[in-house]
C-alpha angles and dihedrals in degrees: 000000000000119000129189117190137185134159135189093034077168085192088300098171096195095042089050088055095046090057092044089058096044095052100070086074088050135095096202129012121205131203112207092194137255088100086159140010131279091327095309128104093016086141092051085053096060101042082061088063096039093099076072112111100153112100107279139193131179147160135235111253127202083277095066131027116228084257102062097042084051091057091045109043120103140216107314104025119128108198108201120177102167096340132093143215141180120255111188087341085307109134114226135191133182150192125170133180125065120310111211097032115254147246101228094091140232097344095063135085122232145157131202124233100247076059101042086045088052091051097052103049082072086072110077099158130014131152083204126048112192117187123151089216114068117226127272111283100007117095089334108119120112127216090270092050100257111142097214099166119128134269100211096047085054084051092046094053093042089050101041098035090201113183091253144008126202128186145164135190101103120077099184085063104042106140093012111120144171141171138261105201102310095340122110113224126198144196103198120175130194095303132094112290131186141203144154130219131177111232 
């Protein structure tokens, strides 16, 4: 199957339609999170992505509650925020929002570890792992040095050992990866970004 993934997209006119554009090749397309900014144009947002007609499945990031990307998404957008579905016998789980909570106030969406590890107990098989935050210690660590990833994503990988993991969240770490056991885990970022995986 082939995947195309983003994440923090953050209204960016031009990388929407890049994406756009790429999808028509992909199987499946993913949405890391982070579709608007700080709660507002989440609609305009997805009206950017709208030119998308291939399969597609994201998670809400600290940018958007799973309400609102409830409300927004269109046909053919599948929301998932510690729930899972199948896409062409693929098995995908997902869990958006920041995990650990942040620092940014009242706007943002977090989580803290004890709920993120809650949520994902839910999860006992899956060939894609979606989160919006990346694990603790791979492609985690902010402009200033701080590794800020989660540990129960990390958990969560370590324990599923899903083909692949994809994340967002944090910009200082787009298109840096890394691996958990035998799972490859990226940061993607609002570019095109592709990735193959057997049915």
């Amino acid at each position: 199957m082939k995947i195309l993934a983003f994440s923090d997209l953050h209204l960016a006119r031009a990388r929407a339609a890049d994406l756009v554009a790429a999808s028509a090749d992909a199987d499946l397309v993913i949405g890391a999170g982070d579709f608007c900014n700080m709660r507002q144009g989440l609609t305009d947002a997805m009206e950017l992505l709208e030119g998308i007609e291939a399969p597609m499945v994201v998670v809400p990031g600290n940018a958007e509650s799973l309400a609102e990307l409830k409300a927004a998404a269109f046909d053919g957008m599948k929301v998932l925020h510690g729930s899972g579905t199948e896409v062409g016998g693929l098995k995908i789980f997902g869990l958006g929002y920041a995990v650990p909570r942040t620092p940014f106030g009242q706007w943002s969406c977090d989580l803290d570890e004890d709920e993120a590890e809650a949520m994902l107990a839910r999860c006992d098989a899956a060939d894609l792992l979606v989160f919006h935050s990346p694990p603790k210690g791979i492609a985690d660590v902010t402009g200033t040095g701080l590794s800020i990833g989660s540990t129960s994503v990390y958990a969560a990988i370590e324990r599923i050992q899903p083909k692949l993991a994809v994340c967002g969240h944090i910009h200082d770490c787009w298109g840096k990866e890394g691996t958990i056991g035998a799972t490859r885990v990226v940061n993607l970022g609002p570019t095109v970004n592709w990735f193959e995986i057997a049915r």
